[in-house]
Backbone as CSV, one residue per row, in Angstrom:
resi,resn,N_x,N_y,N_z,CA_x,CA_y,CA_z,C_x,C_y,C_z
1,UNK,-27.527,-55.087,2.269,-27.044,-54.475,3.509,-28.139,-54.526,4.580
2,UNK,-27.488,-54.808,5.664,-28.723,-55.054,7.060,-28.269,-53.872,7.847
3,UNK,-29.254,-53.082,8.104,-28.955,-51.839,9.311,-29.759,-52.341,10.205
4,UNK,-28.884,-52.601,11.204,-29.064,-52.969,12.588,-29.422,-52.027,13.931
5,UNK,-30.207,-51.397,14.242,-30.546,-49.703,14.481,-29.585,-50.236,15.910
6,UNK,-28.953,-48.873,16.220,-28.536,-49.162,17.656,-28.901,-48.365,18.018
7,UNK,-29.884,-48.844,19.352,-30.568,-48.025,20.252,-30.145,-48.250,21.907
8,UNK,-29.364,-48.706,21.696,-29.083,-49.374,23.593,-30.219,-50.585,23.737
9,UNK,-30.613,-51.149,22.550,-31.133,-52.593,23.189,-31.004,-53.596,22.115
10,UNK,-30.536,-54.623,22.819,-30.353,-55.803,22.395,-29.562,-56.285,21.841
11,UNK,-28.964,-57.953,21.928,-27.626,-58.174,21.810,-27.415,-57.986,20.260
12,UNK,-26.787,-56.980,19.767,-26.639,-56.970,18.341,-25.337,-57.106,17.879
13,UNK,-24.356,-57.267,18.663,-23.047,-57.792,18.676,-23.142,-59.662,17.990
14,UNK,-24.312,-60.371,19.012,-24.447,-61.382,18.311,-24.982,-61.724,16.930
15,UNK,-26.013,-60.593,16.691,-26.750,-60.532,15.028,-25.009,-60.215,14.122
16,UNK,-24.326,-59.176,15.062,-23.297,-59.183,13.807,-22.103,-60.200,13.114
17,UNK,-22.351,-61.022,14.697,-20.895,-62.212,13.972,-22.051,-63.242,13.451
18,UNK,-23.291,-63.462,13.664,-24.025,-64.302,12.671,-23.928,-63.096,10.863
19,UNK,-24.214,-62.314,10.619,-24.278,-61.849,9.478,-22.936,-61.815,9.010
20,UNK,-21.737,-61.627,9.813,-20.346,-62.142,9.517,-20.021,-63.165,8.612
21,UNK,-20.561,-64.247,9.832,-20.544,-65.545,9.452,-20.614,-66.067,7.891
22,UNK,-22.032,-65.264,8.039,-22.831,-65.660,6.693,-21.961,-65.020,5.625
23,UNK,-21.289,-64.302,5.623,-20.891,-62.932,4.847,-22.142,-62.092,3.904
24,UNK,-22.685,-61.713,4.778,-23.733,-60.738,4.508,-23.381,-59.408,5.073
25,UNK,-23.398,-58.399,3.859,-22.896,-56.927,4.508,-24.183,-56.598,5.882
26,UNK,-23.905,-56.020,6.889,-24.454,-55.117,7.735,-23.789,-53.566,8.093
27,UNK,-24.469,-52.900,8.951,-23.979,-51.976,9.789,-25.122,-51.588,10.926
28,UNK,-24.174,-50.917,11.764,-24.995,-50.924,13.203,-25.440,-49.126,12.882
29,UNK,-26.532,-48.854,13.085,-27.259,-47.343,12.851,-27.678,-46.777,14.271
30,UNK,-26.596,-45.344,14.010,-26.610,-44.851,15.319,-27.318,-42.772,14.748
31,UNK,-27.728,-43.432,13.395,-27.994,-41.804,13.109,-29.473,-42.085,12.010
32,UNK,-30.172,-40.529,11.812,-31.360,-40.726,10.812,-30.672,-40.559,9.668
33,UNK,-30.019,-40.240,8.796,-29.188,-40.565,7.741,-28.835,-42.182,7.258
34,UNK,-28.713,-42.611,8.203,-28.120,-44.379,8.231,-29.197,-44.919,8.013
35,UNK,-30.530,-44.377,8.359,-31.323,-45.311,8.389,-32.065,-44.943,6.951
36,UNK,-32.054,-43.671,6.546,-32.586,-42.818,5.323,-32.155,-44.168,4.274
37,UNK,-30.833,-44.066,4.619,-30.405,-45.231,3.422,-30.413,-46.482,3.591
38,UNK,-31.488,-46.747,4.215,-31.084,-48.841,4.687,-32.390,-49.406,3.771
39,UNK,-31.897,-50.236,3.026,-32.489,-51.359,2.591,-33.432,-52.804,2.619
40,UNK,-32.973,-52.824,4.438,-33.085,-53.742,5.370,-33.421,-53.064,6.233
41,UNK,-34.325,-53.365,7.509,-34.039,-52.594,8.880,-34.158,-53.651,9.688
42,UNK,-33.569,-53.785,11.149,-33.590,-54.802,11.980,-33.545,-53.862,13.180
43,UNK,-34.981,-54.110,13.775,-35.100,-54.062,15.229,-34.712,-54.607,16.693
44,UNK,-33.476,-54.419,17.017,-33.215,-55.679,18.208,-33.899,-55.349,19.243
45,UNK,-34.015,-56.128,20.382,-35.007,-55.604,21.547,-34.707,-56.430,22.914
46,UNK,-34.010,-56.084,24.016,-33.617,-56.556,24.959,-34.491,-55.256,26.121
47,UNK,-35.303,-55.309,26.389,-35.925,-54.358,27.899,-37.298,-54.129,28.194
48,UNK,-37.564,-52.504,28.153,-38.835,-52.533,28.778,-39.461,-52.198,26.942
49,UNK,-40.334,-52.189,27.224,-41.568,-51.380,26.352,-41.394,-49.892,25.713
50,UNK,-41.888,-49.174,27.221,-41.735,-47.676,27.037,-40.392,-47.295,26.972
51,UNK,-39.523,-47.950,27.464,-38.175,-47.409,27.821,-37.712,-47.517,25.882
52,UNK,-38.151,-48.286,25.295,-37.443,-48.910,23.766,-38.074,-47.820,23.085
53,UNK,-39.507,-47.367,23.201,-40.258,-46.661,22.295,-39.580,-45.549,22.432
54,UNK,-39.382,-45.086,23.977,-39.404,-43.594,23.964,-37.725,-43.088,23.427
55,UNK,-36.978,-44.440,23.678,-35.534,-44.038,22.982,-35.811,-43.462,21.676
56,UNK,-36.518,-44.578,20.626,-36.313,-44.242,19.469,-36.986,-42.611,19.243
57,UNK,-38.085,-42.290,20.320,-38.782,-41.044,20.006,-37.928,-40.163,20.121
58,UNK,-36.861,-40.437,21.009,-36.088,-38.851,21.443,-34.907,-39.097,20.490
59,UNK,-34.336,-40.152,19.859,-33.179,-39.740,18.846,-33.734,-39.861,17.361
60,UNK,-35.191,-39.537,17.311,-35.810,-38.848,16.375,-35.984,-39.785,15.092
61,UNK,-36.135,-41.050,15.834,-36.107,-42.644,14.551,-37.393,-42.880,14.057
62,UNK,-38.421,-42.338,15.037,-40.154,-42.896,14.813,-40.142,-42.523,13.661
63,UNK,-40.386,-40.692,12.572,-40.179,-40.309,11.562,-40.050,-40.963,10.819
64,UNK,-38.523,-41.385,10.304,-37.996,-41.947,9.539,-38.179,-43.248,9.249
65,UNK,-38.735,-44.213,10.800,-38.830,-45.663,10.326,-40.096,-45.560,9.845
66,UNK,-41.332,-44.941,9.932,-42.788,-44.857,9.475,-42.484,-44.461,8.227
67,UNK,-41.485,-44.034,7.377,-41.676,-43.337,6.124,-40.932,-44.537,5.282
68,UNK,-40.197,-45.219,5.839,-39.140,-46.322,5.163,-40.386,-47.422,5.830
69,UNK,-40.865,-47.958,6.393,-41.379,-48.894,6.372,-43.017,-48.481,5.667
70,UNK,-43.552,-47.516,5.629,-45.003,-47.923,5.142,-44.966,-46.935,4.160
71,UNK,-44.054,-46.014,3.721,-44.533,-45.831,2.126,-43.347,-46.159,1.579
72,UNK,-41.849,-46.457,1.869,-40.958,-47.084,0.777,-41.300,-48.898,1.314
73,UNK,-41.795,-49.912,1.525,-42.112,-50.780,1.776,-40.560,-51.084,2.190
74,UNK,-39.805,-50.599,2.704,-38.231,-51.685,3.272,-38.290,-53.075,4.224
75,UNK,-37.859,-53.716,4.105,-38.576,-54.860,5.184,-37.791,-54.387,5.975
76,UNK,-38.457,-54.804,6.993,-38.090,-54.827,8.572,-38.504,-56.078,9.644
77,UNK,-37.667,-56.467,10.462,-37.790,-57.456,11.176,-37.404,-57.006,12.564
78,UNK,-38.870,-57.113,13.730,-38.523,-56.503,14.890,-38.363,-57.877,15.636
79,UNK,-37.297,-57.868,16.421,-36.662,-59.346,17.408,-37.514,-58.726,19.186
80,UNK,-38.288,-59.787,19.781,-38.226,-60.188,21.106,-39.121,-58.289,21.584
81,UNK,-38.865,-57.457,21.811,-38.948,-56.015,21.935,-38.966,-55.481,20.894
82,UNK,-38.235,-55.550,20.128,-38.751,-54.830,18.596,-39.705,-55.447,17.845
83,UNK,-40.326,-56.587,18.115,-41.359,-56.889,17.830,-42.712,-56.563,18.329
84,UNK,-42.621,-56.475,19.528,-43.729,-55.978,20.557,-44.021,-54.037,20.225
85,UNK,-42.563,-53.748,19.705,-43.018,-52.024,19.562,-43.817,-52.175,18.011
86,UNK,-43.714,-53.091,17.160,-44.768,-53.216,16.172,-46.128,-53.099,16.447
87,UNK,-46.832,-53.508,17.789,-48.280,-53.467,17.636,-48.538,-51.872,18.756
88,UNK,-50.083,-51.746,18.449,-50.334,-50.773,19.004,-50.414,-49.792,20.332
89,UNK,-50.097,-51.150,21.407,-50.259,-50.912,22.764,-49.712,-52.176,23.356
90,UNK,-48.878,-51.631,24.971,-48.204,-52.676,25.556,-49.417,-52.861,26.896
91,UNK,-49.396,-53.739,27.645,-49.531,-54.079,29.039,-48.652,-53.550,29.763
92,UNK,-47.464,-53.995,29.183,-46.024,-53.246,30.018,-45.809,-51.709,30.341
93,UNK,-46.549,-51.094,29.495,-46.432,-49.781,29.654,-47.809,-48.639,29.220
94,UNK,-47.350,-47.312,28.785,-48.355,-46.550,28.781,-48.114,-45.930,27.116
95,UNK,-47.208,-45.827,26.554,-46.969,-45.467,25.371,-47.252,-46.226,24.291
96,UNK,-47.586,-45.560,23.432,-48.011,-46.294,21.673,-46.968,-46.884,20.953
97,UNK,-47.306,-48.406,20.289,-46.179,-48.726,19.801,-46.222,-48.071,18.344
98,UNK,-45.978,-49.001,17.872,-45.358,-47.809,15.972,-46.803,-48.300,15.254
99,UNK,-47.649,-49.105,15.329,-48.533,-49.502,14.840,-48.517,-50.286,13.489
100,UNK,-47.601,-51.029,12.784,-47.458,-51.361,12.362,-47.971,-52.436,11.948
101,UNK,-48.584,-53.142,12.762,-49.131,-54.565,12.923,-50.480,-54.340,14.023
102,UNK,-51.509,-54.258,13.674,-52.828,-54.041,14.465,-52.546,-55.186,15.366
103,UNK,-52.317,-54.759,16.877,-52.424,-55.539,17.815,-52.115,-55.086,18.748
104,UNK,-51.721,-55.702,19.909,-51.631,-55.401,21.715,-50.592,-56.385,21.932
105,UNK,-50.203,-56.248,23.101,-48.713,-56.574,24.076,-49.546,-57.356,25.316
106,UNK,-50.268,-58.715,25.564,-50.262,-58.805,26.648,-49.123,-59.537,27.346
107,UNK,-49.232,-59.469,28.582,-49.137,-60.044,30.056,-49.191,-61.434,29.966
108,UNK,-48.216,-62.478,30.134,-48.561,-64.050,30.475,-49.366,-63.895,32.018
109,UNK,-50.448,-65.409,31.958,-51.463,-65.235,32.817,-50.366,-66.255,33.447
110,UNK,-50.024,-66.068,34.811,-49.480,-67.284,35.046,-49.676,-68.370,35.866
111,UNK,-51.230,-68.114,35.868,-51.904,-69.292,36.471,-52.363,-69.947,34.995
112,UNK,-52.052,-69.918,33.719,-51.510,-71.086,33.098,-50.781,-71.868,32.860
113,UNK,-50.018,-71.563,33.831,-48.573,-72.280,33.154,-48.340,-73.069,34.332
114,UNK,-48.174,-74.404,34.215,-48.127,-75.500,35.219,-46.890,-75.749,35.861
115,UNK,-46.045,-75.119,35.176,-44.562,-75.551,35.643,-43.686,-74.069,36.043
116,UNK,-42.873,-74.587,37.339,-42.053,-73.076,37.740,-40.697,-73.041,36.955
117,UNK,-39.804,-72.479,36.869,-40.241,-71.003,36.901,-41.341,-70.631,35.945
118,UNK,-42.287,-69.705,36.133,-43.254,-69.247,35.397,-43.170,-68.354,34.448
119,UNK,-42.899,-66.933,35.709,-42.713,-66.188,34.162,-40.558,-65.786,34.751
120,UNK,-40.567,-65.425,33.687,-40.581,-65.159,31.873,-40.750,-66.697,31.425
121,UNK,-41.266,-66.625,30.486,-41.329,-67.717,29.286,-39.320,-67.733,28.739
122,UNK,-38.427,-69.015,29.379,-37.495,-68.528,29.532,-36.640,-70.294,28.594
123,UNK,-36.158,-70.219,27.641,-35.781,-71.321,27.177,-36.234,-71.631,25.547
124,UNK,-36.053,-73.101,25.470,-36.517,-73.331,24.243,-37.582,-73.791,23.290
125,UNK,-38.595,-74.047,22.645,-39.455,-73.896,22.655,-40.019,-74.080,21.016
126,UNK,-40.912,-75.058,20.941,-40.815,-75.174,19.725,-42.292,-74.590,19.022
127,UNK,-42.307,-74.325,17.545,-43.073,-73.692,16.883,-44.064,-74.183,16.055
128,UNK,-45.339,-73.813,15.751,-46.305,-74.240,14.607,-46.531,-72.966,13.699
129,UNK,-45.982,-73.635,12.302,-46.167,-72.460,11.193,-47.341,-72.256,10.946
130,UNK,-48.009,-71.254,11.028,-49.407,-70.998,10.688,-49.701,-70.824,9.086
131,UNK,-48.880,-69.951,8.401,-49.101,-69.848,6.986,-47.644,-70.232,6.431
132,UNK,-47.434,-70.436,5.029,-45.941,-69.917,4.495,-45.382,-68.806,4.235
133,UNK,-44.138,-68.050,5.024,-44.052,-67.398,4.804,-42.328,-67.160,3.982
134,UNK,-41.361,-66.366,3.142,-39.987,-66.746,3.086,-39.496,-66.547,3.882
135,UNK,-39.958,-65.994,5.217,-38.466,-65.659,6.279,-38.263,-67.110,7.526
136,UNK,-39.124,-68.178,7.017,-39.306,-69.541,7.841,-39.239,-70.482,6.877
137,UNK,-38.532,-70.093,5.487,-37.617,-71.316,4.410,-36.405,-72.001,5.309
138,UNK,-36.976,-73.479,5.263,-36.012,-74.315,5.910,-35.711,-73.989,7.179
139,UNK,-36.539,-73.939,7.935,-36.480,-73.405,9.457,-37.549,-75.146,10.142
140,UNK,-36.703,-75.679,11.114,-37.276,-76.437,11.765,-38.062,-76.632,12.860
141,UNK,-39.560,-76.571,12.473,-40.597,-76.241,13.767,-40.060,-77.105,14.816
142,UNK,-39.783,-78.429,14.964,-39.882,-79.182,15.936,-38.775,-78.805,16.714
143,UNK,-38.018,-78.035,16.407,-36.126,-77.607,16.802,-36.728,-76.471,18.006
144,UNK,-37.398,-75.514,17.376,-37.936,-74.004,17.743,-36.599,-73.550,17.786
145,UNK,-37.114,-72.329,18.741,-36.017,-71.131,19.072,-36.299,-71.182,20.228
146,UNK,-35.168,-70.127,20.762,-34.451,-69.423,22.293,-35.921,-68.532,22.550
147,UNK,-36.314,-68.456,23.699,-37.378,-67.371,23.885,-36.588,-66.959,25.459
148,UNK,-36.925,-65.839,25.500,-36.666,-65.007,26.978,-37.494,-63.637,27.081
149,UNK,-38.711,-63.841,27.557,-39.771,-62.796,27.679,-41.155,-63.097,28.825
150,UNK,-41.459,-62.192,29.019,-42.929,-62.393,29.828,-44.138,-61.377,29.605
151,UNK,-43.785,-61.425,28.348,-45.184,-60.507,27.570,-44.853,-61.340,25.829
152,UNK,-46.261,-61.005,25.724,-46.716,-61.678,23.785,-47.258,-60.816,23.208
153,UNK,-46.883,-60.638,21.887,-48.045,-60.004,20.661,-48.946,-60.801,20.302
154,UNK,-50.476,-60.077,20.612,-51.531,-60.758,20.673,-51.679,-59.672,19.062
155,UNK,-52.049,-60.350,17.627,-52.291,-59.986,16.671,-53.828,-59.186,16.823
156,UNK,-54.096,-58.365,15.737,-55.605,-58.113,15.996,-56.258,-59.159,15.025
157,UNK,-55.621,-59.395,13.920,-55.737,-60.228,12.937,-55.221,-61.464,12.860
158,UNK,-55.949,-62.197,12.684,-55.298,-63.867,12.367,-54.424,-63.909,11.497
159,UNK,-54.827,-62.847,10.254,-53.712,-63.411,8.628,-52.557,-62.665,9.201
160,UNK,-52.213,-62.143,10.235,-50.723,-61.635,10.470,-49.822,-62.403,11.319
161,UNK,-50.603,-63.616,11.806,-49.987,-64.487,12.388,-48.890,-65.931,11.576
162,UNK,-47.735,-65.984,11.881,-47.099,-66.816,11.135,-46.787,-67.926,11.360
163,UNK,-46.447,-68.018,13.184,-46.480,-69.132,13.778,-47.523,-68.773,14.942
164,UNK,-47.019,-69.906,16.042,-47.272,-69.769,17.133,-46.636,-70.971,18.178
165,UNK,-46.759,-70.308,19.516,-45.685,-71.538,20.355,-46.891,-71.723,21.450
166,UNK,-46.778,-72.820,21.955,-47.398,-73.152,23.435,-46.642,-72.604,25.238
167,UNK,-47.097,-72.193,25.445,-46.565,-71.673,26.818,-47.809,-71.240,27.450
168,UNK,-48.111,-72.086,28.496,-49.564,-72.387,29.697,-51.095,-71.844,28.425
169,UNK,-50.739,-70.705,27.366,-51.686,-70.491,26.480,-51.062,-70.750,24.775
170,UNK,-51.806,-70.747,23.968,-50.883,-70.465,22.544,-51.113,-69.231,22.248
171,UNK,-49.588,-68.388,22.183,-49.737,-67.238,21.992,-49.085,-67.169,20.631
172,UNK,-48.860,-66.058,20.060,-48.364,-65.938,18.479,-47.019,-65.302,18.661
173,UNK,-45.830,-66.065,17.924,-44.518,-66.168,18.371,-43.870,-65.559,17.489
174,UNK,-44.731,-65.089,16.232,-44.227,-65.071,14.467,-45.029,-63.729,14.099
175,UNK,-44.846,-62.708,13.576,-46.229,-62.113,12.896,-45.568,-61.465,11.922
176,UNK,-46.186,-61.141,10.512,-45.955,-60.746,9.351,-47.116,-59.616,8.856
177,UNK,-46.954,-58.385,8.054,-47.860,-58.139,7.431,-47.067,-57.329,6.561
178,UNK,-47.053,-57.307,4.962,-46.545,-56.631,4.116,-45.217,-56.841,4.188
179,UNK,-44.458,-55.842,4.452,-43.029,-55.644,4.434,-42.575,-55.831,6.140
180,UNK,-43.676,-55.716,6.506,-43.027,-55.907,8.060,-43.109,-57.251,8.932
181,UNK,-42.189,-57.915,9.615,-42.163,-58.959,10.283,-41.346,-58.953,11.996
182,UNK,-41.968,-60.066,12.695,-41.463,-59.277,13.783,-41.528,-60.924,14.506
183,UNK,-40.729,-61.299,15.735,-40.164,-63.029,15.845,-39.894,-62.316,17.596
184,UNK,-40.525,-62.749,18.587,-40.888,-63.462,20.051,-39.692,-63.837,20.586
185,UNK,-38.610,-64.260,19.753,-38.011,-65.481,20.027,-36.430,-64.840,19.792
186,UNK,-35.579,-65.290,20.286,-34.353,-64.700,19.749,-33.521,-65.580,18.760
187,UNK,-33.133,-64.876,17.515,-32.502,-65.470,16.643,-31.560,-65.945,16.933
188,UNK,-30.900,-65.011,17.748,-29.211,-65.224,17.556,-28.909,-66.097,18.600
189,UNK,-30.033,-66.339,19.476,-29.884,-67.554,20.570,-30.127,-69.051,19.580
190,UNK,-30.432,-69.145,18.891,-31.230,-70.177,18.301,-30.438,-70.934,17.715
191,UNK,-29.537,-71.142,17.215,-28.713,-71.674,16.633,-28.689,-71.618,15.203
192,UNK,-29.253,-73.008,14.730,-29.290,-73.070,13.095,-30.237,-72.645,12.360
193,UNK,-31.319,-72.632,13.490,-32.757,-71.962,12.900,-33.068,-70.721,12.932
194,UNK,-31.895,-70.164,14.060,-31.614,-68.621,14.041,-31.011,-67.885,12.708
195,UNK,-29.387,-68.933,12.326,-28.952,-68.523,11.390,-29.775,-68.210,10.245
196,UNK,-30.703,-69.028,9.940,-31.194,-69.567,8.582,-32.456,-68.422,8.624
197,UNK,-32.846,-68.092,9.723,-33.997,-67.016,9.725,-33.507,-65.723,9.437
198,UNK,-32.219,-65.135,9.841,-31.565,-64.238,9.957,-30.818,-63.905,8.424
199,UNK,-30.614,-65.261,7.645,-30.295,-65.336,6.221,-31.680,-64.987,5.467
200,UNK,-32.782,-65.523,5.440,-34.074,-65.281,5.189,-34.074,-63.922,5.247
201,UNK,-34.485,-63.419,6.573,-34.566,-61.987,5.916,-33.741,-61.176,5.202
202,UNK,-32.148,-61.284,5.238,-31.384,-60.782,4.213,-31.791,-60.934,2.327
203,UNK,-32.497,-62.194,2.527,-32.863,-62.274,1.257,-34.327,-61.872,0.797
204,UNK,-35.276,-61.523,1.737,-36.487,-60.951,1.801,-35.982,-59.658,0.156
C-alpha cells in the first residue's frame, strides 16, 4: 500500500492513475491515523518551501512522519518539494526542513545557464547515476525525466547522492539515505521512467 499524504500539494491525482495502472494498492492521507498505518509514504510537492513545511506542521504530520520514517524505517519518497523538505534548510524560505537528509535547498545561479528561459529549470532532462540504487532498476539515464523547479538539494554528503543532472551547474537530482529517498524531477511527468520509478518504490 502507497499513502500518498494529501497536503494541498502536488499533482497526486496523476501518481494515482499511474499506481492504478500498475495495479498497485494506494490511498490518498488526509489524517495522522492514515499515516500511523502506512507502509509506504509518498511526499508530493508542487509550491513554496515554507508554505509545504508549515502545512504539514499545522495538520500535525511532522510528529508522526519523524517517528515512521527514522525509528520504524518506512520508506519514503519525497517528489520535486517533498524532496527539498528532506534537507535541512531552504534558500526559498526561513523554516527547517524535516532533516532527514543532511543538506540545503539552493537557488539556481542564473548566470550559469546559457540558454533562456532560465529559471525554472523547466523540461526534460537527462540523468547520471551516481551509485546503484533499487528505486533506478531499469530506469533510462539517457531518456531522464520531466523537471519543473528553480531551486536544488545540495546534499551535505556525497554517499546520499544518487544521480545528478546538468543545468548551467551539476546539481543532485536523486538523493537516498537509509529508508529515505527523495527525486528533483517529476515522476508522473516522465513517462516510462516515471512509471518504472514509481513501481520501484512500491517494491522498495
Amino acid at each position: 500500500m502507497i499513502t500518498i499524504l494529501d497536503y494541498g500539494s502536488g499533482n497526486i491525482n496523476a501518481i494515482r492513475n499511474i499506481y492504478e495502472r500498475l495495479n498497485i494498492s494506494y490511498e490518498f492521507a488526509t489524517t495522522i491515523e492514515q499515516i500511523i498505518k502506512a507502509d509506504h509514504i509518498l511526499l508530493p510537492g508542487v509550491g513554496a518551501f515554507d508554505e509545504t513545511i508549515s502545512t504539514l506542521q499545522k495538520k500535525g504530520f511532522t510528529e508522526v512522519l519523524n517517528k515512521k520514517v527514522q525509528e520504524e524505517k518506512v520508506p519514503v519518497l519525497g517528489i520535486c518539494v517533498g524532496m527539498q523538505m528532506l534537507a535541512d534548510t531552504s534558500e526559498e524560505g526561513t523554516l527547517n526542513g524535516l532533516g532527514w537528509i543532511p543538506g540545503k535547498v539552493k537557488k539556481f545561479d542564473k548566470n550559469l545557464i546559457p540558454d533562456k528561459p532560465k529559471i525554472p529549470h523547466l523540461g526534460w532532462n537527462s540523468i547520471e547515476i551516481s551509485r546503484n540504487c533499487p528505486l533506478f532498476k531499469d530506469i533510462d539515464p539517457d531518456v531522464g525525466f520531466y523537471f519543473v523547479h528553480s531551486y536544488y538539494f545540495e546534499c551535505a554528503d556525497e554517499a546520499d547522492v544518487i544521480c545528478k543532472t546538468i543545468y548551467g551547474n551539476t546539481f543532485h537530482s536523486a538523493v537516498n539515505r537509509e529508508n529515505v529517498y527523495g527525486v528533483q524531477f517529476h515522476p508522473e511527468k516522465s513517462h516510462d521512467n516515471g512509471i518504472q520509478l514509481l513501481r520501484n518504490f512500491a517494491n522498495l
